[in-house]
C-alpha positions in Angstrom: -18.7 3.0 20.0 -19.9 3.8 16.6 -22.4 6.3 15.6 -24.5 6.8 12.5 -24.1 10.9 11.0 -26.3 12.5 8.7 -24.7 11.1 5.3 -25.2 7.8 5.8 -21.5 7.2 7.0 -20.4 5.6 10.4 -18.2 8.3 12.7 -14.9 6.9 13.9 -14.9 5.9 17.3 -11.7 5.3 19.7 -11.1 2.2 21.9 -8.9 0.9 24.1 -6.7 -2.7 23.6 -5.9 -4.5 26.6 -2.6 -2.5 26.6 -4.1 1.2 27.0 -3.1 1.8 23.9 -5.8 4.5 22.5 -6.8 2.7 19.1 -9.5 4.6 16.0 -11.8 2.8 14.2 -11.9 3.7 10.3 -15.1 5.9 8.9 -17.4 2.9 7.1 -17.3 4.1 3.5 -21.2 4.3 2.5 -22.5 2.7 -0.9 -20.9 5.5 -3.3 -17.6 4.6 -2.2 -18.2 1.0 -1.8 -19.4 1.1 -5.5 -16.4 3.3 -6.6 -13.7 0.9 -4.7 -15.3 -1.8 -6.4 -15.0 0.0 -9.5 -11.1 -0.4 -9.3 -10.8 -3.5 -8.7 -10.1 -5.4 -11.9 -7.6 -2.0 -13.0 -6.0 -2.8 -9.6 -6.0 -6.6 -9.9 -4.2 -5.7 -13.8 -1.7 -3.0 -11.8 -0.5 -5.3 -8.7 0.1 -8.4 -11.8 2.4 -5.7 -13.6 3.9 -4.9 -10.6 4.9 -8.1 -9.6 6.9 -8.5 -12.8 8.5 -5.6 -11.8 10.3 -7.8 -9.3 10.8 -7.3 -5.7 12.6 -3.8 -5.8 10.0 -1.9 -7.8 7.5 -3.4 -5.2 10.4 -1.8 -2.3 11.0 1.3 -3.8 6.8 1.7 -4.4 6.3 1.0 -0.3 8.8 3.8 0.5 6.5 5.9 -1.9 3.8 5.2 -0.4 5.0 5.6 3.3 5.9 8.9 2.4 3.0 9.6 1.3 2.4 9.4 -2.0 -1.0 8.7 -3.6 -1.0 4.2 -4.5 -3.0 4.7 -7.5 -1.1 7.5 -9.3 2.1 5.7 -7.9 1.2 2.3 -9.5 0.2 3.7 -13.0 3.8 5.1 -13.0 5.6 2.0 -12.0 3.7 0.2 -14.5 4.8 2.2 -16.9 8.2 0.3 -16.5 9.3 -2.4 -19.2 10.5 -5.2 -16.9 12.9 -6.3 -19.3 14.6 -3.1 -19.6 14.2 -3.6 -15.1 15.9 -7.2 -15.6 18.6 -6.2 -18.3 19.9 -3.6 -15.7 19.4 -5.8 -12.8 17.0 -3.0 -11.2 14.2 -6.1 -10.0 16.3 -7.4 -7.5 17.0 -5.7 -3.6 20.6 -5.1 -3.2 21.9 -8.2 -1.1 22.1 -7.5 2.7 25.5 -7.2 4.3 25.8 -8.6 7.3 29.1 -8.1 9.3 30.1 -10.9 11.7 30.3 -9.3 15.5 28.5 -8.3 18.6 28.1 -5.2 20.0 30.4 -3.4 23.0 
């Protein structure tokens, strides 16, 4: 279901799961952006540790970001930014607890 184009990049291709459900198949980056994605790697392995002393809402607030839209790398940089004691002191690194009200529905 694949096919090889002209700049050395695979074509997406659609498929079918079991369901019907129409699925597509991701372009195969060729070497440039293999290389370049590999090139990030040790800044993004640096980002997600900074992140993660963020605590668990900077991490929340990022995945609404990114779900939006926004662009992950320019998104982490400014997260990162952050001085998680400042986060702590304020108690902005922890998700508001969860209400749950005791009930069914009518």
């Amino acid at each position: 279901m694949e096919r090889q184009n002209g700049s050395g990049t695979t074509a997406a291709a659609t498929a079918r799961d079991p369901r019907g459900i129409k699925l597509e198949r991701l372009p195969v980056p060729d070497t440039a952006i293999r290389f370049r994605t590999q090139a990030y790697r040790p800044r993004l392995m640096r980002l997600a540790a900074q992140l993660h002393e963020l605590g668990p809402r900077a991490t929340y607030e990022l995945f609404l970001e990114l779900i939006e839209g926004a662009p992950l790398m320019e998104r982490l940089e400014v997260y990162c930014r952050l001085d998680p004691d400042v986060l702590r002191a304020l108690g902005g690194d922890r998700l508001p607890a969860v209400r749950v009200v005791a009930g069914g529905r009518r």
